[in-house]
Backbone as numpy.savetxt, mean C-alpha at the origin, in Angstrom:
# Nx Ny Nz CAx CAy CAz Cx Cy Cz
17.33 -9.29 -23.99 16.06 -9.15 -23.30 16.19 -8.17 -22.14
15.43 -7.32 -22.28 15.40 -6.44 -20.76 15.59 -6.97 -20.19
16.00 -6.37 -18.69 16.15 -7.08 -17.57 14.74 -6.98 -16.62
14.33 -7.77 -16.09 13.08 -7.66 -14.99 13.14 -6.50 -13.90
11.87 -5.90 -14.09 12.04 -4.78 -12.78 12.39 -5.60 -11.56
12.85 -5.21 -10.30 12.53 -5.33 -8.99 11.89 -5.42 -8.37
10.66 -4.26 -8.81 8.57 -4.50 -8.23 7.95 -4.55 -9.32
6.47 -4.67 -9.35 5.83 -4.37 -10.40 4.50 -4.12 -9.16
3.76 -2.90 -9.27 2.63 -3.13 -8.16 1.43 -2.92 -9.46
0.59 -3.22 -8.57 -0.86 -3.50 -9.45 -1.50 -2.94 -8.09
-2.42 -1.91 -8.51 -3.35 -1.18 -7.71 -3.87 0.41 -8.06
-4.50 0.62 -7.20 -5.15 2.47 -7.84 -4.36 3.03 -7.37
-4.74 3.91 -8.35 -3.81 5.39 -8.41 -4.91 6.44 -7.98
-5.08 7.83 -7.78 -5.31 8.65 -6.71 -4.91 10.11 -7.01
-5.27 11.10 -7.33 -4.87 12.30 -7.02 -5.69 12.71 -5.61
-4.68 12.74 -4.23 -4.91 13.34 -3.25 -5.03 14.90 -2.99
-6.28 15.53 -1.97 -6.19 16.77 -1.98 -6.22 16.13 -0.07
-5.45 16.57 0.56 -5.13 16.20 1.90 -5.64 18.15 2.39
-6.54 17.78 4.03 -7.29 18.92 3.97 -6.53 18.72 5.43
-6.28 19.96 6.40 -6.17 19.84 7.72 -4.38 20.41 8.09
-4.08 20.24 9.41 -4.69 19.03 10.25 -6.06 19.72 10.66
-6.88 19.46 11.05 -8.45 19.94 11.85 -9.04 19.72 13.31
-9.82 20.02 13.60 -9.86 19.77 14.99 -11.14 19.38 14.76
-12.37 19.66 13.38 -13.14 18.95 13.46 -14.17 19.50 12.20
-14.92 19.16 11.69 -15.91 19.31 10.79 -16.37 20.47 10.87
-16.54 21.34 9.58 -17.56 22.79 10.00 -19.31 21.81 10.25
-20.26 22.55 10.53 -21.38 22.38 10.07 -21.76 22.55 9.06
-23.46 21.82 8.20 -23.68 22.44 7.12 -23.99 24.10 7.40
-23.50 25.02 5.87 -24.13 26.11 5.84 -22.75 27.20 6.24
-21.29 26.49 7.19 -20.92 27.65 7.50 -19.68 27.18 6.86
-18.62 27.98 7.27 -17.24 27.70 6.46 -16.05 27.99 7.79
-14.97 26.95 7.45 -14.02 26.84 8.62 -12.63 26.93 7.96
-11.53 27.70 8.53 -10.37 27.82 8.07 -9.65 26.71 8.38
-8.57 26.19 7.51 -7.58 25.10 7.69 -5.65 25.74 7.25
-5.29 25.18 8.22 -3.90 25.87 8.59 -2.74 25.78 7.21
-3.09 25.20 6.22 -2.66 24.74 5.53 -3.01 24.71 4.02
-2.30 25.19 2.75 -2.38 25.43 1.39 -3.34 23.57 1.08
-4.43 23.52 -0.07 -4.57 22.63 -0.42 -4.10 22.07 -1.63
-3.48 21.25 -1.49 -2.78 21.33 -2.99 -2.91 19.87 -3.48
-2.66 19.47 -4.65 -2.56 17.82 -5.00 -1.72 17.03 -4.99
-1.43 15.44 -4.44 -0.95 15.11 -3.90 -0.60 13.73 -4.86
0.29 12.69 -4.82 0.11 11.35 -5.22 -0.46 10.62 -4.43
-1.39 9.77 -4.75 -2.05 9.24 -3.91 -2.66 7.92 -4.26
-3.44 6.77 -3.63 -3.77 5.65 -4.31 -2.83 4.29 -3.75
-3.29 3.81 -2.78 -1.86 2.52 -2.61 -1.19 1.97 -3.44
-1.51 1.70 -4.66 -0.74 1.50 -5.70 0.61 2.93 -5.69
-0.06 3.47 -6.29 0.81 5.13 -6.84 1.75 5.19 -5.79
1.58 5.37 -4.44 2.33 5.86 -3.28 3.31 4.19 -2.83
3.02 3.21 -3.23 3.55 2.00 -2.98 4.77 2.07 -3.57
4.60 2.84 -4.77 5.43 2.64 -5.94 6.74 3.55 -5.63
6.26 5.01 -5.54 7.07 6.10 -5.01 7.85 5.63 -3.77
7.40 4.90 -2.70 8.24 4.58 -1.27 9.61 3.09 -2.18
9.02 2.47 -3.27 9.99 1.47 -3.63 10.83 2.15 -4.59
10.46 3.11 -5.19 11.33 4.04 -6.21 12.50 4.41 -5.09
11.63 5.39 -4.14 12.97 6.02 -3.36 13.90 5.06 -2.86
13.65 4.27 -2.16 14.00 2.79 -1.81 14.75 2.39 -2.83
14.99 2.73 -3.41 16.52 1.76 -4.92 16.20 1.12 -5.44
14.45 0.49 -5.77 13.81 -0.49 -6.15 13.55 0.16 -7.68
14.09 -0.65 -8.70 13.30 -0.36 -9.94 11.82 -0.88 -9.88
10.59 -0.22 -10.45 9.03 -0.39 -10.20 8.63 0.05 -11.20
7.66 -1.13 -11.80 6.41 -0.22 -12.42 5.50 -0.41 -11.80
4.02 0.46 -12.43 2.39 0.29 -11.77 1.75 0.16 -12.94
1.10 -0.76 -12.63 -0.08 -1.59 -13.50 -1.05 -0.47 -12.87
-1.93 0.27 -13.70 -3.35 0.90 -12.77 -4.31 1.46 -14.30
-5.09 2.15 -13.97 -5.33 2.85 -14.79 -5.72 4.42 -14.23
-5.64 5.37 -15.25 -6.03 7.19 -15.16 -7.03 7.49 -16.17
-7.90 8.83 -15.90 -8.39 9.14 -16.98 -7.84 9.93 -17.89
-7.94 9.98 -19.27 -8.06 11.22 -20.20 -8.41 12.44 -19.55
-7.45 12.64 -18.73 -8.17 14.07 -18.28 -6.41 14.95 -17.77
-7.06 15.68 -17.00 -5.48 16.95 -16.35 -5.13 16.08 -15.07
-5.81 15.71 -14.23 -5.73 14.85 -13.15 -4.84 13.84 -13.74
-4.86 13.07 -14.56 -4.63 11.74 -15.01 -2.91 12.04 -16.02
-2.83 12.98 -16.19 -1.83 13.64 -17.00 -0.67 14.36 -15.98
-1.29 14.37 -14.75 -0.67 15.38 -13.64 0.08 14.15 -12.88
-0.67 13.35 -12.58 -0.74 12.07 -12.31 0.32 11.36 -12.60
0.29 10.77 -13.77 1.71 10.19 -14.62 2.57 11.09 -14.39
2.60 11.86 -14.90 3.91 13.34 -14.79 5.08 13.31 -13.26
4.17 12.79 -12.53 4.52 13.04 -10.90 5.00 11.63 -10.82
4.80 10.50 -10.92 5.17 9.12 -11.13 6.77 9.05 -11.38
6.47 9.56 -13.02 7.64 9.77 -13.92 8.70 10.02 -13.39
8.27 11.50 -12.52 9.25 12.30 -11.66 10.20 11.34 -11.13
9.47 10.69 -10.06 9.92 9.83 -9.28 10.74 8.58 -9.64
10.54 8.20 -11.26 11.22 7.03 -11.82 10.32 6.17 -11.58
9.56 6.04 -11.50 8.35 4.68 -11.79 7.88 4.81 -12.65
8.11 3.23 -13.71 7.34 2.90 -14.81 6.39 2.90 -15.21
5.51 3.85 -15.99 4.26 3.68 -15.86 3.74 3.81 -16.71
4.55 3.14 -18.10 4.22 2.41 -19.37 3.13 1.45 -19.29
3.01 0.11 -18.25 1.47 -0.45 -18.42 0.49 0.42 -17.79
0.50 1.55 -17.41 -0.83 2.37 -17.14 -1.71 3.05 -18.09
-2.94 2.07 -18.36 -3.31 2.70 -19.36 -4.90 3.71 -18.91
-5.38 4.44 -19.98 -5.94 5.51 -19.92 -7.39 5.24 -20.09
-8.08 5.29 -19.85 -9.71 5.55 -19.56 -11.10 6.67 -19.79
-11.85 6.03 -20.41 -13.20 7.39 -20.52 -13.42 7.69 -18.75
-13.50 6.85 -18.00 -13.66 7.52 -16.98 -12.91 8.58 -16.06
-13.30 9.11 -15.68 -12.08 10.37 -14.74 -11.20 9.95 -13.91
-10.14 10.46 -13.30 -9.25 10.07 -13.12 -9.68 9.54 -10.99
-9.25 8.73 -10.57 -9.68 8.91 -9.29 -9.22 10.11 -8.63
-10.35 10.22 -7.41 -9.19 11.27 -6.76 -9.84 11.41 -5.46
-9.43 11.88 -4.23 -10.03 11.65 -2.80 -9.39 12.83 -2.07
-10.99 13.47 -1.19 -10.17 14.36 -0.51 -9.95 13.71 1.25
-8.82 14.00 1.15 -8.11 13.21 2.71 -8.56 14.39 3.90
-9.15 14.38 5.13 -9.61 15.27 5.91 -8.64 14.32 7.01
-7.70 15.49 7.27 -6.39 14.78 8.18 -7.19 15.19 10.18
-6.96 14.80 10.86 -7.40 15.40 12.13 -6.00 16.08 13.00
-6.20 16.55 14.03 -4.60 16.87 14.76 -4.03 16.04 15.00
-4.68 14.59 15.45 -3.74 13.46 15.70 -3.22 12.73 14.52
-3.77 13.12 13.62 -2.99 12.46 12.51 -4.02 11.43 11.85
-5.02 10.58 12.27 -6.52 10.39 12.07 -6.88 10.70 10.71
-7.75 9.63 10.16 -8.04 10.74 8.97 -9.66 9.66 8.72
-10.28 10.45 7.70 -11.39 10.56 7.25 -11.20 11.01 5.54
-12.00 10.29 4.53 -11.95 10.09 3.14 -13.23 10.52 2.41
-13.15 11.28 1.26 -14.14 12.06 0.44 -13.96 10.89 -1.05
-14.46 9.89 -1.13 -13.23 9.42 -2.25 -14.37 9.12 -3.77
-14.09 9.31 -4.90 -14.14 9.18 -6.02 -13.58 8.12 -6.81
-14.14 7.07 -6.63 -13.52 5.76 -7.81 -13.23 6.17 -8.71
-13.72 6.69 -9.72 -13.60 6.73 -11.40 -12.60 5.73 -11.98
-11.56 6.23 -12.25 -11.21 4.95 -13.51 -10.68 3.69 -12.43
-10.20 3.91 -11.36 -9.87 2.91 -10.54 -11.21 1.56 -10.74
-12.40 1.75 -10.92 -13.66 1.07 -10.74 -13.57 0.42 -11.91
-12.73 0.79 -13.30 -12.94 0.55 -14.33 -11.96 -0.65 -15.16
-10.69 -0.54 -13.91 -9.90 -1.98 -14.10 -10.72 -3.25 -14.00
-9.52 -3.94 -15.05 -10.40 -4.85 -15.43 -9.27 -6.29 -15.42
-9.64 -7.35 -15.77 -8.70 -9.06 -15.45 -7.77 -8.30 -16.92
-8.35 -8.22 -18.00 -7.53 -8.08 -19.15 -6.46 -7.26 -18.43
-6.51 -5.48 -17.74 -5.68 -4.66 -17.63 -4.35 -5.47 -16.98
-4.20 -6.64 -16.52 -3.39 -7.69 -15.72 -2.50 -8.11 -16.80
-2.90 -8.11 -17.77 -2.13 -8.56 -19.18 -0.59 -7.80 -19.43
-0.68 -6.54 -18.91 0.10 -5.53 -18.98 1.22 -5.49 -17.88
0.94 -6.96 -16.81 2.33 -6.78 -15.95 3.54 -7.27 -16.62
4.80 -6.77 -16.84 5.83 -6.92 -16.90 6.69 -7.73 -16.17
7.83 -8.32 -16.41 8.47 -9.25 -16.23 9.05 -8.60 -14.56
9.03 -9.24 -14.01 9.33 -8.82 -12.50 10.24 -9.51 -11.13
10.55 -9.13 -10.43 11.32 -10.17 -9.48 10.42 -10.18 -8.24
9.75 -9.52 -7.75 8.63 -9.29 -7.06 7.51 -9.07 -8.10
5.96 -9.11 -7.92 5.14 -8.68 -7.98 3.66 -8.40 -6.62
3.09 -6.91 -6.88 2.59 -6.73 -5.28 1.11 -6.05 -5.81
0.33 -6.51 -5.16 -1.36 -6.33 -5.26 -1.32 -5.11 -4.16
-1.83 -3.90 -4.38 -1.76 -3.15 -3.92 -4.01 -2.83 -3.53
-4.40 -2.84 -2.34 -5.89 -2.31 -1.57 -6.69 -3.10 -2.83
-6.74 -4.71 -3.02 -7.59 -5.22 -4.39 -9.54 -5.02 -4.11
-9.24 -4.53 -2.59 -10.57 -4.24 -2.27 -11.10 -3.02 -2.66
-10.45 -2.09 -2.59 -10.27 -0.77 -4.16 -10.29 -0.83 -5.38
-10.57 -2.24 -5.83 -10.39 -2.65 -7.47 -11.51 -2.81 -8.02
-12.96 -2.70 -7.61 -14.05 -3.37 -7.42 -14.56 -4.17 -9.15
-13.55 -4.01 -10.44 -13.98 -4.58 -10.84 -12.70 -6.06 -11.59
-12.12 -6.14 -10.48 -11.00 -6.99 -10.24 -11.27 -8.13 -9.26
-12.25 -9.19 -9.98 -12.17 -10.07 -8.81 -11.59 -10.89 -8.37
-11.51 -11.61 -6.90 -10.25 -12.50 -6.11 -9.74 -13.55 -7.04
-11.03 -14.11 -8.31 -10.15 -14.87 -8.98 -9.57 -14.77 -10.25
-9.55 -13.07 -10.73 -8.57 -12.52 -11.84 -7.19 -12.66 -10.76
-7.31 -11.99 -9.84 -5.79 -11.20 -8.98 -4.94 -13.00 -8.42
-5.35 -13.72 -7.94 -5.24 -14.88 -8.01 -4.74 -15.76 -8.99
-5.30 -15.62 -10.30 -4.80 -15.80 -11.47 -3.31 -15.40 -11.41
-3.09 -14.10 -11.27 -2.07 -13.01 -12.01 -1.25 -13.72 -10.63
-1.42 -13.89 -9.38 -0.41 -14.15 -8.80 -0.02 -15.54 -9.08
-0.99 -16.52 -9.57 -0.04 -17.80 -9.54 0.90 -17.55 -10.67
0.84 -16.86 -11.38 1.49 -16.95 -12.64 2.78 -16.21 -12.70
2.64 -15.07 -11.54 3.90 -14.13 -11.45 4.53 -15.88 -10.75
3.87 -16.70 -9.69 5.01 -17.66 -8.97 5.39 -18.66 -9.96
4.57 -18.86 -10.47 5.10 -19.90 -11.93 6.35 -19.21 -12.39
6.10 -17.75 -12.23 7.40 -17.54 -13.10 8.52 -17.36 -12.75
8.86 -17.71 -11.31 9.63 -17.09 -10.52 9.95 -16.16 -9.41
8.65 -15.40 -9.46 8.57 -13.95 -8.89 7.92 -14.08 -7.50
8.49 -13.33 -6.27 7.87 -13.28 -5.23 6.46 -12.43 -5.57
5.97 -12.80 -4.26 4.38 -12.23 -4.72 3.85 -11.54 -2.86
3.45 -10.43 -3.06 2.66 -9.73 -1.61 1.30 -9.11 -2.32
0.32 -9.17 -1.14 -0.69 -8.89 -1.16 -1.05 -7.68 0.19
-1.59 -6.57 -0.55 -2.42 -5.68 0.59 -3.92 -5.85 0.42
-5.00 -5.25 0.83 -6.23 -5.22 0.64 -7.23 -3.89 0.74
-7.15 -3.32 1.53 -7.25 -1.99 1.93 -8.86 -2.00 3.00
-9.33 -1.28 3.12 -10.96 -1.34 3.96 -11.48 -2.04 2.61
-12.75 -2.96 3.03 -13.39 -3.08 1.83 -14.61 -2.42 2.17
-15.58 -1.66 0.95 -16.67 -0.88 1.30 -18.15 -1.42 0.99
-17.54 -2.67 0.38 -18.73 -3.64 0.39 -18.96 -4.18 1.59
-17.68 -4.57 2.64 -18.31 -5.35 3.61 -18.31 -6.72 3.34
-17.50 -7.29 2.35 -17.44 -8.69 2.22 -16.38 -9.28 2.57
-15.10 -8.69 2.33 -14.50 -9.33 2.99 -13.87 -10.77 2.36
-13.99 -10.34 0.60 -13.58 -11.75 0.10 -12.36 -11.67 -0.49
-11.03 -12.97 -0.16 -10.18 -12.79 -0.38 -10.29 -13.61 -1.73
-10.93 -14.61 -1.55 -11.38 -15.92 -2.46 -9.77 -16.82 -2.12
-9.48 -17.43 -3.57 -7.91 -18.27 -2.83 -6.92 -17.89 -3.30
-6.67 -16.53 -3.11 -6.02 -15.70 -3.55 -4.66 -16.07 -2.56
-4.94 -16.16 -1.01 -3.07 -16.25 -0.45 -2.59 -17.56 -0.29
-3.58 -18.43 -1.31 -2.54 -19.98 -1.87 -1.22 -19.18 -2.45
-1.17 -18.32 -3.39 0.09 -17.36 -4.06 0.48 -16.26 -3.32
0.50 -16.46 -2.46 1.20 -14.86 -1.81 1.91 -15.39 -0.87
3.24 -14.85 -0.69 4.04 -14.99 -0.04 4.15 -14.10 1.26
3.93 -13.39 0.83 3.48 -12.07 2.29 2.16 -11.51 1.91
1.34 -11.58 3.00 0.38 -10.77 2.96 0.33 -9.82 4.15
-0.20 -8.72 3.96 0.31 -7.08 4.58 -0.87 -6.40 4.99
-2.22 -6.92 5.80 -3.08 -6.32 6.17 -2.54 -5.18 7.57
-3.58 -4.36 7.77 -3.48 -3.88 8.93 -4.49 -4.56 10.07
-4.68 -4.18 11.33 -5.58 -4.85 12.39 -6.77 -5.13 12.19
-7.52 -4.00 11.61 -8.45 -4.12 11.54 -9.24 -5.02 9.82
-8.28 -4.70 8.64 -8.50 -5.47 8.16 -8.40 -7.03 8.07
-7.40 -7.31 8.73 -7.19 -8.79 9.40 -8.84 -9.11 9.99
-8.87 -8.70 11.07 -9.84 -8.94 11.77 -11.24 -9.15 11.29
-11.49 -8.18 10.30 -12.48 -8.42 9.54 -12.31 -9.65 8.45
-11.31 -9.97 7.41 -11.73 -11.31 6.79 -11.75 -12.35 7.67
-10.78 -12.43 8.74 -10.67 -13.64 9.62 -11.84 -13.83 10.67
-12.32 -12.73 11.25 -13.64 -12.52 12.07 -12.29 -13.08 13.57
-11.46 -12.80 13.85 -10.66 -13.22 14.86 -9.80 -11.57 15.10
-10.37 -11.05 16.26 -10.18 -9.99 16.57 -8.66 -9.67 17.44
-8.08 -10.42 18.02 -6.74 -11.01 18.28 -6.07 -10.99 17.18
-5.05 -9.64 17.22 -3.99 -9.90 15.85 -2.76 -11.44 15.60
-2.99 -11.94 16.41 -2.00 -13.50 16.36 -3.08 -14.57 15.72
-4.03 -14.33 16.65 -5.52 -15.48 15.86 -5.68 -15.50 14.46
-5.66 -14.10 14.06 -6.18 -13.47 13.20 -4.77 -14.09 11.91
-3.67 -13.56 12.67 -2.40 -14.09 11.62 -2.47 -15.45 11.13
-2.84 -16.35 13.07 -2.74 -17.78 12.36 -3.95 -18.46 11.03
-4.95 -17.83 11.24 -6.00 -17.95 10.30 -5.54 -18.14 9.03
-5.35 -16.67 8.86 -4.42 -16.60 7.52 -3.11 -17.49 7.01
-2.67 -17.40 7.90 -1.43 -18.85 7.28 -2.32 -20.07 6.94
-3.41 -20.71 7.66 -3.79 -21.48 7.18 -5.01 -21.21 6.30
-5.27 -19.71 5.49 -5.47 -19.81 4.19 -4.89 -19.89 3.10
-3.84 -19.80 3.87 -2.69 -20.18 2.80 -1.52 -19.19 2.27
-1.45 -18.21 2.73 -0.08 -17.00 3.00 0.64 -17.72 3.74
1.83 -17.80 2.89 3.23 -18.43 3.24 4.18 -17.19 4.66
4.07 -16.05 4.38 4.35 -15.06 5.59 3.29 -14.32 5.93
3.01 -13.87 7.00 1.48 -12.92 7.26 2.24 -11.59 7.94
1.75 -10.80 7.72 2.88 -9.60 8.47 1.04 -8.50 8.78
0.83 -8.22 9.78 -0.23 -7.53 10.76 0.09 -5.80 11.40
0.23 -5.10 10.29 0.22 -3.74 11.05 -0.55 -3.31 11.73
0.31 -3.15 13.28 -0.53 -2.32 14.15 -0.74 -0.71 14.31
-0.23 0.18 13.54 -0.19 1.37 13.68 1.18 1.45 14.31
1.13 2.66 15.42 1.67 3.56 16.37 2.97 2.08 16.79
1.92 1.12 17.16 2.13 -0.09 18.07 3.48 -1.28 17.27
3.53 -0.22 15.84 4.78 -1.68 15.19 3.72 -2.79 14.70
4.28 -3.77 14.33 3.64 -4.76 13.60 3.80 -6.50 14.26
3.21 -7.21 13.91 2.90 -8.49 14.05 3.48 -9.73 12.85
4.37 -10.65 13.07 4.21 -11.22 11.89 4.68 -12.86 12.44
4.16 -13.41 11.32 4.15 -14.74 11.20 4.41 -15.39 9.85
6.13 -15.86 10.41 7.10 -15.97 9.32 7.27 -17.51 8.86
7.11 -18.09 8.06 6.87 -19.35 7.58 6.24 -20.36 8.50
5.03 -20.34 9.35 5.22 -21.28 9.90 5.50 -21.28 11.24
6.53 -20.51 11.45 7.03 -19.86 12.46 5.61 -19.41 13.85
6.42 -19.29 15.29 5.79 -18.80 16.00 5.89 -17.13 16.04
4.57 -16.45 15.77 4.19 -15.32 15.49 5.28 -14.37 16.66
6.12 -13.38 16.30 6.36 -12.31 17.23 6.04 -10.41 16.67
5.85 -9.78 17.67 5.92 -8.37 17.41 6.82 -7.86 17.18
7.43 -6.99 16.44 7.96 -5.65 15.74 7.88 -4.32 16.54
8.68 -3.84 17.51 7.68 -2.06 17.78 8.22 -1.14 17.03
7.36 -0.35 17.02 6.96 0.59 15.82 7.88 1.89 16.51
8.33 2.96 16.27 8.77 4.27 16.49 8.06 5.38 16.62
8.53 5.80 17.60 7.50 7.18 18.41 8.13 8.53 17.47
6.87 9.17 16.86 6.92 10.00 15.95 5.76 10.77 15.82
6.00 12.31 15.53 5.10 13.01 15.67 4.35 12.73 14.30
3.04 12.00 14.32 2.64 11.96 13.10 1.81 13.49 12.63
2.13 13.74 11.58 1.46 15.12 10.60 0.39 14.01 9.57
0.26 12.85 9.28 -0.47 12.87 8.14 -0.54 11.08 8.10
-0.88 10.34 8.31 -1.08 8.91 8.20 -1.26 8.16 7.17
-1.39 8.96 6.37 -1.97 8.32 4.83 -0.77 8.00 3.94
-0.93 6.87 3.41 0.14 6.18 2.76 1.40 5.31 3.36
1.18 5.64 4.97 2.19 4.45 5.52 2.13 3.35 5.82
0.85 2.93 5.67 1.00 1.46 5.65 1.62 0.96 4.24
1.08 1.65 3.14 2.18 1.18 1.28 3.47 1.63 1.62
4.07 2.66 2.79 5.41 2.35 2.15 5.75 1.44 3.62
5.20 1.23 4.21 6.05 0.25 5.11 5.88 -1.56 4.41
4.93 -1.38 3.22 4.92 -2.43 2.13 5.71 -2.67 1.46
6.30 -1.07 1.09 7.97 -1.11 0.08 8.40 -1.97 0.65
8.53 -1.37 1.95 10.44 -1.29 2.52 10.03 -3.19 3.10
8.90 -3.86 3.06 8.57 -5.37 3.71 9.68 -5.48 2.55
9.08 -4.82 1.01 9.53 -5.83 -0.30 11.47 -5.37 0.01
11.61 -4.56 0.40 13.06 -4.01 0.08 14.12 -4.80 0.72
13.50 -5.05 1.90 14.32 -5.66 2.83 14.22 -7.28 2.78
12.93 -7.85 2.78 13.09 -9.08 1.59 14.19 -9.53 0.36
14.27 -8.99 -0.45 15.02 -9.00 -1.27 16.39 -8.06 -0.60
16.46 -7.68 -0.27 17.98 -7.44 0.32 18.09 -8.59 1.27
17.62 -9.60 1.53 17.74 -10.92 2.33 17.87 -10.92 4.14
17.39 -9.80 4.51 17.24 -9.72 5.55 16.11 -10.50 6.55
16.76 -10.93 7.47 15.68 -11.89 8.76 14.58 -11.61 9.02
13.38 -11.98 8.89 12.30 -11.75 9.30 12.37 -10.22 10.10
12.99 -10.60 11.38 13.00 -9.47 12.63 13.06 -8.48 12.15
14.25 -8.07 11.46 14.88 -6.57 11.11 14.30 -6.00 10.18
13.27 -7.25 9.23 12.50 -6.87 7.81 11.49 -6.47 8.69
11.07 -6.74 9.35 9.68 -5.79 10.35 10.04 -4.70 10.94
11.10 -4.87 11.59 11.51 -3.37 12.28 11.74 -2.29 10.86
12.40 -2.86 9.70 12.33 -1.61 8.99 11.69 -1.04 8.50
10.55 -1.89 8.69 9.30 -2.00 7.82 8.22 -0.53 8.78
8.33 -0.98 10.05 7.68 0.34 11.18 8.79 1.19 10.68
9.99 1.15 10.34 10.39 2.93 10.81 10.14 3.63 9.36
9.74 2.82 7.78 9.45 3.57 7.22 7.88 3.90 7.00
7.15 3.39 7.81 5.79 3.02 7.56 6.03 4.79 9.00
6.69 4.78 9.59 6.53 5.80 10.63 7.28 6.99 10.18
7.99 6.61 9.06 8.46 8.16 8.77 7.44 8.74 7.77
6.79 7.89 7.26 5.81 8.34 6.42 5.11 9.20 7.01
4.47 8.52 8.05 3.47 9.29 8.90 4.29 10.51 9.05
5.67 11.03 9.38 6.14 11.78 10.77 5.78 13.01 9.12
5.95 12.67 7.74 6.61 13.34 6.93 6.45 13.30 5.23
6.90 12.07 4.40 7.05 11.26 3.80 7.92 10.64 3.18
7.85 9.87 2.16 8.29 8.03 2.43 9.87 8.85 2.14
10.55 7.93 2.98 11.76 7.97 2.68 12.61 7.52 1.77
14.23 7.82 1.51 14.97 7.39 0.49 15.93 6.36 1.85
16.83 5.39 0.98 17.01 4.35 1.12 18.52 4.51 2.49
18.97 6.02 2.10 19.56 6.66 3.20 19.25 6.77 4.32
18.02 8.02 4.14 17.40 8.32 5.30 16.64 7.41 6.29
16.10 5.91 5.52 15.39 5.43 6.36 16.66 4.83 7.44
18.27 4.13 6.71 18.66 2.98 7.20 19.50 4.01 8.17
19.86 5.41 8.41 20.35 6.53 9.00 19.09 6.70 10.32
17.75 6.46 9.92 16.79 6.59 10.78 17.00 5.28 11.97
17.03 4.53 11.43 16.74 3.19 11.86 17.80 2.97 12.82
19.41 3.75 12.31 19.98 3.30 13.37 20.45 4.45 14.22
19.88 5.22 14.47 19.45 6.46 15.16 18.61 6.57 16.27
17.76 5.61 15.91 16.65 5.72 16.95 16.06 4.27 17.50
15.79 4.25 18.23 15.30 3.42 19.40 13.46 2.94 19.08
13.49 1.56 18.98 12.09 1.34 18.96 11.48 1.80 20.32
9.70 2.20 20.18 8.88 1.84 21.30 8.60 1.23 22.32
């Protein structure tokens, strides 16, 4: 019997066109230069989740779907590259997603974004996760036709089977805000501030954590940005993480790989503490750059000095 991957993430995939950095919007009607070639990118918290646990020494597949199209073909191709499985990704009449990222000088960003086949997952496409030692829900608020009690499903069943289980969520654009009882099965859940704040309505990232434990997330881990992270470890009394001072070029995608490196350092059996601190310096090299390999981050880490 094969052996079980290491991850398995479930979430969208993304061809990024990242625009900037900018200093600000043209008006309608005129046209503004940007310092920088536009080119396409991997993109999608799923896709980029996957790539930060690839580099990371993590065998991974991604559950998602692409379209029948060059996007969707470009897409896989670039995955591949990287060594992520992406045999359950299956293919779609709809187009492939894709979003243009409008970066600012501070690193800030603003989204042009295109659902297409991302909109088009479905409870069946869940059928297709593979045997795993982790399994990780990657922005399910990006899934829109994945609801809290398909993903819920799929996680009690990865724990039935053995398998750790994390949850991200991403902005939701409905505005609802429903997790349903989805972190009865999750062992870590991985919001950032502001998404915390919004399902919990507790604007205090500790309030906001304890909420969540008593919806039922066995660890709660609270990215603050710039600021490092927040977490609340079994039960445990909640402490901060600081994050690493870094010139950010590009923000997008570090909160998924500072998701890897939660899962990496988890399973490498590391203490709560140090699983957060590693968790900011790759969630911050992302930003400074992108996601790192399993060298560079633990060479980073002991190089430099938290915030």
């Amino acid at each position: 019997m094969k052996a079980p991957l290491d991850v398995v993430a479930v979430g969208n995939m993304v061809v990024d066109y990242p625009v900037g950095p900018i200093a600000g919007l043209p008006t309608w009607g005129t046209l503004a230069q940007v310092p920088s070639r536009m080119e396409p990118r991997v993109g999608g918290n799923g896709a980029i989740f996957s790539v930060a646990a690839r580099r990371l020494g993590l065998s991974c597949g991604l559950v998602g779907k692409v379209g029948r199209d060059i996007s969707g073909e470009w897409l896989l191709d670039r995955l591949k590259d990287e060594g992520v499985d992406t045999s359950p990704v299956r293919r779609g009449a709809r187009g492939t997603s894709s979003t243009v990222a409008l970066v600012r000088q501070d690193g800030e960003r603003a989204f042009l974004h295109y659902a297409g086949s991302n909109a088009a997952m479905k409870a069946a496409d869940l059928k297709r996760i593979p045997r795993c030692r982790w399994l990780h829900f990657s922005a399910m608020f990006l899934l829109p036709s994945l609801s809290p009690r398909a993903i819920g499903k799929a996680l009690e069943a990865a724990k039935k089977a053995g398998a750790a289980t994390s949850l991200d969520v991403a902005w939701d654009p409905s505005g609802e805000w429903d997790v349903g009882d989805c972190l009865a099965d999750v062992d870590y859940f991985m919001p950032n501030s502001d998404e915390a704040a919004a399902i919990t309505g507790k604007k205090e990232a500790v309030e906001a954590a304890r909420k969540l434990a008593r919806m039922g997330a066995r660890n709660v881990v609270i990215k603050l940005g710039p600021q490092g992270s927040l977490m609340l470890a079994g039960g445990q009394e909640p402490f901060f993480a600081p994050g690493f001072n870094v010139e950010a070029a590009d923000s997008t995608g570090a909160g998924d790989t500072f998701d890897a490196a939660m899962v990496y350092a988890v399973l490498h059996g590391m203490e709560p503490g140090r699983a957060a601190l590693l968790a900011n310096a790759a969630g911050a090299m992302k930003a400074a750059g992108d996601s790192p390999t399993e060298v560079e981050l633990l060479r980073f880490i002991r190089s430099r000095k938290p915030s």
